[in-house]
N, C-alpha and C positions, 0 to 999 in steps of 0.2 A: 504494500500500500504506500501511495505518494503521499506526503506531509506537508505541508505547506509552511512559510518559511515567514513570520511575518520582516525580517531585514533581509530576505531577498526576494523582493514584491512581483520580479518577473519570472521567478522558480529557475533561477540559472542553476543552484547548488541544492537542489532536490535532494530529500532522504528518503533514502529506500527505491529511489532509482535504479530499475534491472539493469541500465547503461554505464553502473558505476560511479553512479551521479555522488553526492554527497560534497562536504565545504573542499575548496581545494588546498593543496599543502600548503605550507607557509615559509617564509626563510626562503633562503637562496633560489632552492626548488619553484618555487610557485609558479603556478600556471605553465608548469613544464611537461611533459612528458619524458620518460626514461630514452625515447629515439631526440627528444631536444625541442618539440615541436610544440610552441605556443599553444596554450588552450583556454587562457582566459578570455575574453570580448576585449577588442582593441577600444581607446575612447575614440566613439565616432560620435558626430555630431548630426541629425536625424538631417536632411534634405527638406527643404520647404518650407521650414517652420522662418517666422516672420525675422529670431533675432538670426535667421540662420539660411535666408532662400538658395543660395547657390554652394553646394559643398563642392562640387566637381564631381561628384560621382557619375553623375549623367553624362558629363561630357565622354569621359573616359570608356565610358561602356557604348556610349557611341562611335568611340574608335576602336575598339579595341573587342565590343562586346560582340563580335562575329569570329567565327571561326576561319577564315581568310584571313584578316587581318593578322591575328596571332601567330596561322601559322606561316606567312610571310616574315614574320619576324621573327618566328623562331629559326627560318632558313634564313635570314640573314644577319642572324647573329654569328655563324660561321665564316660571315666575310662579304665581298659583294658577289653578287651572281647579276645575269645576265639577264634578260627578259623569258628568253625558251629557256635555262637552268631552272628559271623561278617555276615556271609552270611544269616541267617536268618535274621538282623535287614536292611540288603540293600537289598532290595526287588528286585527280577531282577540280581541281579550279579549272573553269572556262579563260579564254582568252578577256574574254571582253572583263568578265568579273575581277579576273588580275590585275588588268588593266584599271580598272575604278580603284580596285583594293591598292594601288600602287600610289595611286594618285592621291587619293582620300589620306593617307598617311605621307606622303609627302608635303601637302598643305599644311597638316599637321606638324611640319615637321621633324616629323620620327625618320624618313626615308629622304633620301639625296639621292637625285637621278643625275648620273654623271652622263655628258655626252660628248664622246670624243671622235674630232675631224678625222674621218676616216673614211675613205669609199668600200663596202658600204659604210653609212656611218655607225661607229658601235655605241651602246648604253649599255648603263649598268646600273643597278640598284646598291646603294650602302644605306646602314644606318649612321645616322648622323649622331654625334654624344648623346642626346634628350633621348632618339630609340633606345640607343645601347644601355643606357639607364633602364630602358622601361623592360630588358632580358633576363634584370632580378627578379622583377612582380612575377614575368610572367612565369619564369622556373618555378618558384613559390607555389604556383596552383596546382602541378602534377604532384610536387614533393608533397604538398598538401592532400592530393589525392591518394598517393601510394603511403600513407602514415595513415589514412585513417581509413581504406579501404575494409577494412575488417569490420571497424565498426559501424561502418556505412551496412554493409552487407548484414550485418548480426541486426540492424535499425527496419531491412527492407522485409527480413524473413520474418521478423515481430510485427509487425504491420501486416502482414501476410497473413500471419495465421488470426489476427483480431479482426483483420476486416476481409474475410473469403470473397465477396462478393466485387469488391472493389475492381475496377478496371485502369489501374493507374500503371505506366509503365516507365 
C-alpha cells in the first residue's frame, strides 16, 4: 500500500513503492544511483507561468525534438560529412527531409555548411561549437535510457498486468 507523504505533496518519495520508491539517500550519495546516474528532479522552472512565460524548452524540442535532427547530429558529431554521407549514415531520411533537417539546424546554428570552389562544387556539413555543445544533452538520453531500461520495463509489465485491457503501446 502507497502512503502518502504530507512534505512531499507531489509523492516523488513514496513509501511502500513496488519501484523502490521511499526518501532518497543522503550525504555524498544523494540522488545517485550505484551506475552514477542522477535520480532526483533537476530545479526546473514550469513553462508558461506568468513570472516564468518563456523557459526554452519549447524552442529546443522544436529543434531538436524530431528524430532527424538528433540523428544528424549524432552523425556529425564524428566530424563533417558530406550531403550523400549524411543520408547514407541516417538510415531512412529522405532527400528533401535532410535537406530541411540540415537547414533548420543551420539557422539554428548548431550546423555550418561549408562550401568549397570546386567543379563540381563540394559541401559539407560540421557542427559548429553551440552543436558540439548540444552532443553532451544529446548522449545523456540513450545513457539515460540504457541505466534505466530495466526499470522502464519492470514499470510496463506492472501496468500490464493492472490494466489487461489497455491498448497502449
Amino acid at each position: 500500500m502507497l502512503t502518502a507523504d504530507p512534505a512531499d505533496p507531489y509523492g516523488m518519495y513514496r513509501t511502500g513503492d513496488p519501484f523502490g520508491g521511499g526518501r532518497p539517500p543522503s550525504g555524498a550519495h544523494a540522488g545517485r544511483t550505484a551506475a552514477g546516474v542522477t535520480t532526483a528532479p533537476a530545479e526546473l522552472d514550469p513553462c508558461g507561468r506568468e513570472e516564468h512565460p518563456d523557459c526554452g524548452i519549447r524552442d529546443v524540442l522544436d529543434r531538436i525534438g524530431d528524430e532527424w535532427a538528433v540523428l544528424v547530429v549524432v552523425e556529425l558529431a564524428g566530424g563533417p560529412r558530406r550531403f550523400r554521407e549524411l543520408q547514407r549514415a541516417v538510415e531512412g531520411i529522405s532527400q528533401r527531409m535532410l535537406t530541411l533537417t540540415v537547414r533548420r539546424l543551420e539557422r539554428d546554428g548548431l550546423v555550418l555548411r561549408a562550401v568549397y570552389p570546386t567543379v563540381p562544387a563540394r559541401v559539407d556539413y560540421r557542427l559548429t561549437d553551440t552543436g558540439a555543445g548540444l552532443t553532451h544533452l544529446v548522449k545523456a538520453l540513450p545513457d539515460w535510457s540504457l541505466a534505466h531500461r530495466g526499470a522502464i520495463a519492470e514499470a510496463r509489465r506492472a501496468y500490464d498486468r493492472t490494466h489487461p485491457d489497455h491498448d497502449i503501446r
